[in-house]
Rosetta silent file (secondary structure, phi, psi, omega in degrees, C-alpha in Angstrom):
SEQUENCE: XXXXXXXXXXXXXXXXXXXXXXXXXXXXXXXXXXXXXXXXXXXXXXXXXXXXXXXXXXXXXXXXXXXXXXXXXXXXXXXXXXXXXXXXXXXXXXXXXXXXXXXXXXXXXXXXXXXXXXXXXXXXXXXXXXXXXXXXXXXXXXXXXXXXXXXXXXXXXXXXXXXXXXXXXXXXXXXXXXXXXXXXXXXXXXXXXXXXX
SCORE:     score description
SCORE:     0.000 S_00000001
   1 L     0.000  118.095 -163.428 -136.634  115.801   88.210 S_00000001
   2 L   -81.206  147.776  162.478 -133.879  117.210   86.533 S_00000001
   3 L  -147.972   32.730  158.051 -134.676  117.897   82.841 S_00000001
   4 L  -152.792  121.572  163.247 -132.355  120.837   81.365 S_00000001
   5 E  -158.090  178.592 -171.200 -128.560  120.730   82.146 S_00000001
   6 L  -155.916  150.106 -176.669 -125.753  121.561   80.559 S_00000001
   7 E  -109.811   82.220  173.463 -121.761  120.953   79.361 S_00000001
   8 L  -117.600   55.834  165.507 -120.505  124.467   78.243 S_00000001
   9 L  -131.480  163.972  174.547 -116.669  123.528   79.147 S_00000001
  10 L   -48.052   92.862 -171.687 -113.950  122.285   76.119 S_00000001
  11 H   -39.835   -9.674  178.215 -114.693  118.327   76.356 S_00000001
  12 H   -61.336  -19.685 -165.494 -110.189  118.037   76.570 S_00000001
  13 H   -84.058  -18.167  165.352 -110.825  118.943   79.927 S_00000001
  14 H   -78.382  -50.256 -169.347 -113.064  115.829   80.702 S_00000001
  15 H   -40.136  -62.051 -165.842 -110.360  113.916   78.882 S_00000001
  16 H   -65.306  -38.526 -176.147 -107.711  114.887   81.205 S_00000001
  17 H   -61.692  -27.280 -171.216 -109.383  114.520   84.278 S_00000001
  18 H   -69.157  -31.475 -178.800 -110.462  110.800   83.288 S_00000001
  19 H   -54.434  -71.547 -160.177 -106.095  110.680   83.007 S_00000001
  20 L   -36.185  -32.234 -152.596 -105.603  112.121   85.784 S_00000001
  21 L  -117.660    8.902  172.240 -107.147  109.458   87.574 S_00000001
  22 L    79.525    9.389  178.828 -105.832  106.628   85.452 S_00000001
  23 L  -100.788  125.034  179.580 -108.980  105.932   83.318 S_00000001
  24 L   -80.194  163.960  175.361 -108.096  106.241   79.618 S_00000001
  25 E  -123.694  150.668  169.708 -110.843  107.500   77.383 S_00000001
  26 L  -131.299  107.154 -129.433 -111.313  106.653   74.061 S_00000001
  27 L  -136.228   82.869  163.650 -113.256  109.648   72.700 S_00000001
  28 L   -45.663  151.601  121.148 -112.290  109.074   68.796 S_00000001
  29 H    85.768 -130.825 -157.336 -112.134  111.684   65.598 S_00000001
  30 H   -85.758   48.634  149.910 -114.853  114.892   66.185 S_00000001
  31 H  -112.556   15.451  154.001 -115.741  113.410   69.670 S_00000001
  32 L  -116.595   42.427  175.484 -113.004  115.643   71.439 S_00000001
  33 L  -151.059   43.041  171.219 -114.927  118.522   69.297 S_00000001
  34 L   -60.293   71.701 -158.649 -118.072  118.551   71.000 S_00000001
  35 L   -37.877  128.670  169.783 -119.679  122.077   70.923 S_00000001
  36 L   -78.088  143.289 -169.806 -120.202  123.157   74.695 S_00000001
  37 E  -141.863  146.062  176.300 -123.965  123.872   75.234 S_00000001
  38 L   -90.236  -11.127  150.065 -125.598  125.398   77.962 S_00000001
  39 L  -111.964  141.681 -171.792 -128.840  123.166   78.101 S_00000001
  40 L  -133.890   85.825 -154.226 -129.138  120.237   77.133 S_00000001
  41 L   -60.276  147.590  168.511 -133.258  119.103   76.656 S_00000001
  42 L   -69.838  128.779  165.835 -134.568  114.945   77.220 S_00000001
  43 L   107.516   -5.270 -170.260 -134.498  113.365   73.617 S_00000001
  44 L   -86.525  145.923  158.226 -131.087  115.837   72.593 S_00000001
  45 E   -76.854  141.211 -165.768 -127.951  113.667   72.059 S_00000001
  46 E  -169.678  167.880 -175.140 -125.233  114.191   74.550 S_00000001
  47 E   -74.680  131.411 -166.137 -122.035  112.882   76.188 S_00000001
  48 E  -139.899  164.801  167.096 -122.160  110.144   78.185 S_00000001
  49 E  -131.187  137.520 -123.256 -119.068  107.759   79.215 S_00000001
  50 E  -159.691  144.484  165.750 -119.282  104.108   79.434 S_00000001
  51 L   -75.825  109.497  166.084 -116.874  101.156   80.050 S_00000001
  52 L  -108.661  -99.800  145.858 -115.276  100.460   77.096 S_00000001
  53 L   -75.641  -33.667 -163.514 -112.555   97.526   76.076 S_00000001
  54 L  -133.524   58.257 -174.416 -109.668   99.210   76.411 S_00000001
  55 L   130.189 -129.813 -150.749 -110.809  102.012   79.697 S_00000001
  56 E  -108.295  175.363  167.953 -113.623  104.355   79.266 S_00000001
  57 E  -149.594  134.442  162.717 -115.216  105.211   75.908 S_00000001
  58 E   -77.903   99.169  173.531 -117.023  108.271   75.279 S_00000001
  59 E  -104.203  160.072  164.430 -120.808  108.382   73.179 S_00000001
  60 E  -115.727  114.554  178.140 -123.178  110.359   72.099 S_00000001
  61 E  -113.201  161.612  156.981 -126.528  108.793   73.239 S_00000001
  62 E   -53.270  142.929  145.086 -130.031  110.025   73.514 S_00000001
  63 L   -77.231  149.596 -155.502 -131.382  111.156   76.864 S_00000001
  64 L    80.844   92.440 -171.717 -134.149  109.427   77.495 S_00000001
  65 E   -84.634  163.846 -146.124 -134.707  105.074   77.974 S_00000001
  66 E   -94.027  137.196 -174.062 -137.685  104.155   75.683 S_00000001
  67 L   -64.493   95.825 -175.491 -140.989  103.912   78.091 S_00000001
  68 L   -16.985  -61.527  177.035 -142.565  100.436   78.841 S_00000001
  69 L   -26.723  114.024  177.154 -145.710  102.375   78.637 S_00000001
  70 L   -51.976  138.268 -175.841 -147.313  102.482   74.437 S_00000001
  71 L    50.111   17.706  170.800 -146.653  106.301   73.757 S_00000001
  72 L   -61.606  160.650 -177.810 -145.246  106.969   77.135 S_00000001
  73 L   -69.630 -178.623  165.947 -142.816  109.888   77.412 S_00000001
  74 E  -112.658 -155.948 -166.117 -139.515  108.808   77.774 S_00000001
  75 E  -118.960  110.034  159.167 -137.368  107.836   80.969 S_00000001
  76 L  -114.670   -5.276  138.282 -134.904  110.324   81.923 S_00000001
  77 E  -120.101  154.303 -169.589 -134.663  109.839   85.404 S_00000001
  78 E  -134.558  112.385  172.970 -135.068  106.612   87.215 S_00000001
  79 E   -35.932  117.617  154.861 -135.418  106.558   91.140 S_00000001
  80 L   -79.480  -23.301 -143.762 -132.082  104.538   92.894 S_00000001
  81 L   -83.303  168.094 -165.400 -133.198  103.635   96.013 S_00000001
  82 L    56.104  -32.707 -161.887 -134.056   99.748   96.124 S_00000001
  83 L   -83.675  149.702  142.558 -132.321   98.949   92.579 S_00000001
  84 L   -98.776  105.752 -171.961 -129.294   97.575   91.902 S_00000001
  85 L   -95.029  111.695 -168.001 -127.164   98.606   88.840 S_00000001
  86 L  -125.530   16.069  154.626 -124.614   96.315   88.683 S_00000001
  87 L  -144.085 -165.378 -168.729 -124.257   96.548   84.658 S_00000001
  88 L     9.677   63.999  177.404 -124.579   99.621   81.864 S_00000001
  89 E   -80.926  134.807  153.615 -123.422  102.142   84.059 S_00000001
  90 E  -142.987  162.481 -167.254 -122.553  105.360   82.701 S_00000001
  91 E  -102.937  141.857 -132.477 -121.312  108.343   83.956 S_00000001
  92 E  -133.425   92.873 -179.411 -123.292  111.574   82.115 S_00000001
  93 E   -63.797  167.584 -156.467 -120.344  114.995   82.863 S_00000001
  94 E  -178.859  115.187  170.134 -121.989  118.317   83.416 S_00000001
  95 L   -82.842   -0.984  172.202 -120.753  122.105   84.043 S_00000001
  96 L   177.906 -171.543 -163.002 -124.764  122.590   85.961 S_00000001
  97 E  -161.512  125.961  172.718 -128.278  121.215   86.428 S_00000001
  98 E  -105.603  179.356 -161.077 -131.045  123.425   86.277 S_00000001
  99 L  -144.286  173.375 -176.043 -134.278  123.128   88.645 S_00000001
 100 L  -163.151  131.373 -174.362 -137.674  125.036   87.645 S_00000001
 101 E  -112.175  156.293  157.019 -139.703  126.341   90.813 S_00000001
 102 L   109.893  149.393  178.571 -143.720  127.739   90.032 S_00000001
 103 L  -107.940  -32.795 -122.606 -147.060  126.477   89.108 S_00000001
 104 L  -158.267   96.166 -167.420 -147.527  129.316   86.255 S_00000001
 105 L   -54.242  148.663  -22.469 -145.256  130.267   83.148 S_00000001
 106 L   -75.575  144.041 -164.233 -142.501  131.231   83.097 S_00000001
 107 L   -85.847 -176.394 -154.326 -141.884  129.279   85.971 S_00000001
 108 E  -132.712  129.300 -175.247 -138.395  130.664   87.862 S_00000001
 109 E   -63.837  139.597   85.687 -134.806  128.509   86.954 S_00000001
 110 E   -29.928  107.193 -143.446 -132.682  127.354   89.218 S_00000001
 111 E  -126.879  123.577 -164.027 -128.983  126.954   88.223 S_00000001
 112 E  -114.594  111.653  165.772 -127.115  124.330   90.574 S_00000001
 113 E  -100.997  145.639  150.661 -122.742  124.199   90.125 S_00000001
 114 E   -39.652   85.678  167.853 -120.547  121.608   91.919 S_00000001
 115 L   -47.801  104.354  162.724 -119.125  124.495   94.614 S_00000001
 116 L    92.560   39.193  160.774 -115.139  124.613   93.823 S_00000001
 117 L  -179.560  142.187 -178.750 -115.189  122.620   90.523 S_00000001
 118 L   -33.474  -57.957  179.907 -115.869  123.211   87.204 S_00000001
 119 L  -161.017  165.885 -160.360 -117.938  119.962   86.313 S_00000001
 120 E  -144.161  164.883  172.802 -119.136  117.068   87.924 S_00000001
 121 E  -106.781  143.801  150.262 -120.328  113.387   86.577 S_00000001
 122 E   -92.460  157.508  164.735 -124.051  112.024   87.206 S_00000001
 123 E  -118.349  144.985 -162.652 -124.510  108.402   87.459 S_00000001
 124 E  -153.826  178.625 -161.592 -126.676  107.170   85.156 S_00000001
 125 E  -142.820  149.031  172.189 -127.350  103.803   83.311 S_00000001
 126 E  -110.145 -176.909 -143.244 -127.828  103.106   79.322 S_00000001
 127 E   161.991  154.010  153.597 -130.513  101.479   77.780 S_00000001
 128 E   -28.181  126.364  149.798 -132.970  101.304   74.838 S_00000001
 129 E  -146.084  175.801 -160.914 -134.541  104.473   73.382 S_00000001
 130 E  -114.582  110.420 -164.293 -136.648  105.649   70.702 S_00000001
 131 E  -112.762   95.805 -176.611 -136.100  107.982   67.733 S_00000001
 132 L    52.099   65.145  155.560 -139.113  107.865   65.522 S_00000001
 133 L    97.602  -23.769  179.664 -139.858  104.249   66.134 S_00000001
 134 E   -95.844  145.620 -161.020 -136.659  103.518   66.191 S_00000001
 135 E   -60.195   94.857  150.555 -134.490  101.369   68.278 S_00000001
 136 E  -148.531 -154.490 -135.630 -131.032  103.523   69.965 S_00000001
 137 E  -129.817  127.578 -158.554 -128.593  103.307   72.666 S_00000001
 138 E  -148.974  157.448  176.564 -129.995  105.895   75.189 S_00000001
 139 E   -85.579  150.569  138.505 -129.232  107.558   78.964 S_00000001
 140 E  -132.809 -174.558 -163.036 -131.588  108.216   81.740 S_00000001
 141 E  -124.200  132.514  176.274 -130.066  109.983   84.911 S_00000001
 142 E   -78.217  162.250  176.515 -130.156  108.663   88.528 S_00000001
 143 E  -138.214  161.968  162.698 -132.210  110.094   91.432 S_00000001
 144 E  -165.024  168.364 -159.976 -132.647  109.951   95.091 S_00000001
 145 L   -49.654 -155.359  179.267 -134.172  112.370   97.398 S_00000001
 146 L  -101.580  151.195  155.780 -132.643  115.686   97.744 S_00000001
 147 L  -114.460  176.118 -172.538 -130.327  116.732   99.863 S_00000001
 148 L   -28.666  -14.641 -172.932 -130.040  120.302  101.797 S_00000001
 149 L  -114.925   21.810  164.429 -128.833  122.617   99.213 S_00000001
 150 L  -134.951   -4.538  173.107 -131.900  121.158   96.571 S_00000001
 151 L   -31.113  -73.018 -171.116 -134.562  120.127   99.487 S_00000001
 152 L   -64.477  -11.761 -169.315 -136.192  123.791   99.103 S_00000001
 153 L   -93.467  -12.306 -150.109 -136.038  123.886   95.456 S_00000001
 154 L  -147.675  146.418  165.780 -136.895  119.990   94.724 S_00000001
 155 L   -84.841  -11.937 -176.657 -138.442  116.686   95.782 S_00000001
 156 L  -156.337  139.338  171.156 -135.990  114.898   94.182 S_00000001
 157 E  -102.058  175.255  149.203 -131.875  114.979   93.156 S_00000001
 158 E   -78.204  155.487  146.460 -129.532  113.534   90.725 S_00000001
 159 L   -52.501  101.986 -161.775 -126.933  111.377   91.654 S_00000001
 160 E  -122.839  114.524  175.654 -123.659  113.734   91.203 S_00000001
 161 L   -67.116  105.422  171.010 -121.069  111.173   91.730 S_00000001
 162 L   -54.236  173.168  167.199 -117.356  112.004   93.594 S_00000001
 163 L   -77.126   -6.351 -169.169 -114.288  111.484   91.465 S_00000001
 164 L   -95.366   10.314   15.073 -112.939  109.033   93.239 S_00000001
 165 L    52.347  -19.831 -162.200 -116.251  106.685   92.959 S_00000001
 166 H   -72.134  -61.348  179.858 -116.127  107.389   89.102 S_00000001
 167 H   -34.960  -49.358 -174.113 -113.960  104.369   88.158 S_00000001
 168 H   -59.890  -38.883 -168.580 -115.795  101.970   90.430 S_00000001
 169 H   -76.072  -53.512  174.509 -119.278  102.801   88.838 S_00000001
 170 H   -33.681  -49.445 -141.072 -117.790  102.393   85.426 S_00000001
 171 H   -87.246  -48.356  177.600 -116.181   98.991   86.767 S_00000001
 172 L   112.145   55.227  172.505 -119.817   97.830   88.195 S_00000001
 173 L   -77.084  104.314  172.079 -118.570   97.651   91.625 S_00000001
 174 H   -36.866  -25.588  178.593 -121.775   96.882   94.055 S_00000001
 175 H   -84.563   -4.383  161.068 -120.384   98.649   96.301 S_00000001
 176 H   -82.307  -14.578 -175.390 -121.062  102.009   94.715 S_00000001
 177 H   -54.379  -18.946 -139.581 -124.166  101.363   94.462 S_00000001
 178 L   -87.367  -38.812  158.688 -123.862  102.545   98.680 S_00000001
 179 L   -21.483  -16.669 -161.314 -122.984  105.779   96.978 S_00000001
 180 L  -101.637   66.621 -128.766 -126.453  106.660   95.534 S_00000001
 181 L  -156.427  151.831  160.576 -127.365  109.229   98.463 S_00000001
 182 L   -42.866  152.145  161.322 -128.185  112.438   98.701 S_00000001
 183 L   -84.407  147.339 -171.954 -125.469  115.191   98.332 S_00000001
 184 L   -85.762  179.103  175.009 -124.559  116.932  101.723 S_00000001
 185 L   -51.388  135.582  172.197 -125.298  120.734  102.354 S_00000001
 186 L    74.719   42.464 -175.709 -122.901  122.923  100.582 S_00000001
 187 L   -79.564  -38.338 -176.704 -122.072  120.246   97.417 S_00000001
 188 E  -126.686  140.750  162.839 -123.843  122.846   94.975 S_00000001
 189 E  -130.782  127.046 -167.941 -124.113  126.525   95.091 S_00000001
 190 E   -89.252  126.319 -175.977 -127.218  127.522   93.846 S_00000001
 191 E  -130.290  151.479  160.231 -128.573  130.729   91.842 S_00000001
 192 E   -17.713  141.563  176.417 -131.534  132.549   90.169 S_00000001
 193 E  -165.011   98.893  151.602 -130.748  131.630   86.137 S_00000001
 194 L   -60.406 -160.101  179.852 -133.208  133.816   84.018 S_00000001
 195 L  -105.306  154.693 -159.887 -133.727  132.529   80.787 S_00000001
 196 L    62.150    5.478  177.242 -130.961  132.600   78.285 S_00000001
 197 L  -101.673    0.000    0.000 -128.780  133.446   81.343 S_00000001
């Protein structure tokens, strides 16, 4: 279950790519002046991109949907297989994903990049969540099993979305949904990541 990841690249460079590929974003005022961070914790605010009226639109939501459960934790990843998300898709960019191996603290990090690219999108969905009782417009992250390059480290992946799939999820095309699969062997290349490293 992923739960530390992180966006430490200049958000123009998400901007451009969404151009590149003909989706405009409309990332207003300080929200192309996002401080790059190298973790990013469940319950932290973070970037997420969303269909909006006129393209894509770029938020800062919560991590975390708010837990059926009374006092439940919250939901930051939600198993795909069987579901269909056919509305509040969003796509959640990322420069890594970390992993945590170990029964017995500190347990030993796992740092997973997109081999041959910078940053990658998860697909993810928005939703309710809860900030001291309160009601706000929140992320979780998709999962399905792992595939070969997170098998030994993990029981379960994210969804890390191609680019050419990005539009479609945004658009709520069912047929992306076919998309929600493991990554194959050599998608990520993975390393040792002490802590603060």
């Amino acid at each position: 279950m992923c739960n530390d990841y992180g966006v430490d690249l200049p958000f123009r460079l998400f901007v451009e790519a969404f151009e590149a590929l003909e989706i405009a974003v409309d990332a207003e005022g300080d929200r192309l002046n996002i401080e790059p961070r190298d973790e990013i914790w469940p319950t932290e605010r973070a970037p997420v991109i969303r269909r909006g009226p006129a393209g894509a639109r770029m938020d800062m939501l919560r991590w975390g949907l708010r837990s059926p459960r009374p006092k439940g934790p919250p939901i930051i990843n939600l198993r795909a297989e069987g579901r269909r998300f056919n509305h509040d898709r969003c796509l959640i960019p990322a420069a890594h994903f970390y992993e945590f191996t170990g029964s017995t603290s500190p347990k030993t990090r796992w740092r997973f990049n997109k081999t041959g690219e910078d940053w990658f999108c998860i697909a993810g969905v928005v939703g309710v969540g809860d900030d001291k009782g309160q009601a706000v417009h929140a992320f979780s992250m998709l999962t399905v099993a792992p595939g070969p390059d997170i098998a030994p480290i993990h029981n379960r992946q994210i969804v890390v979305l191609e680019r050419r799939d990005w539009a479609a999820w945004l658009d709520g095309a069912a047929a992306v949904n076919d998309q929600l699969a493991p990554s194959p062997a050599g998608t990520f290349t993975v390393m040792a990541a002490p802590r603060g490293g």
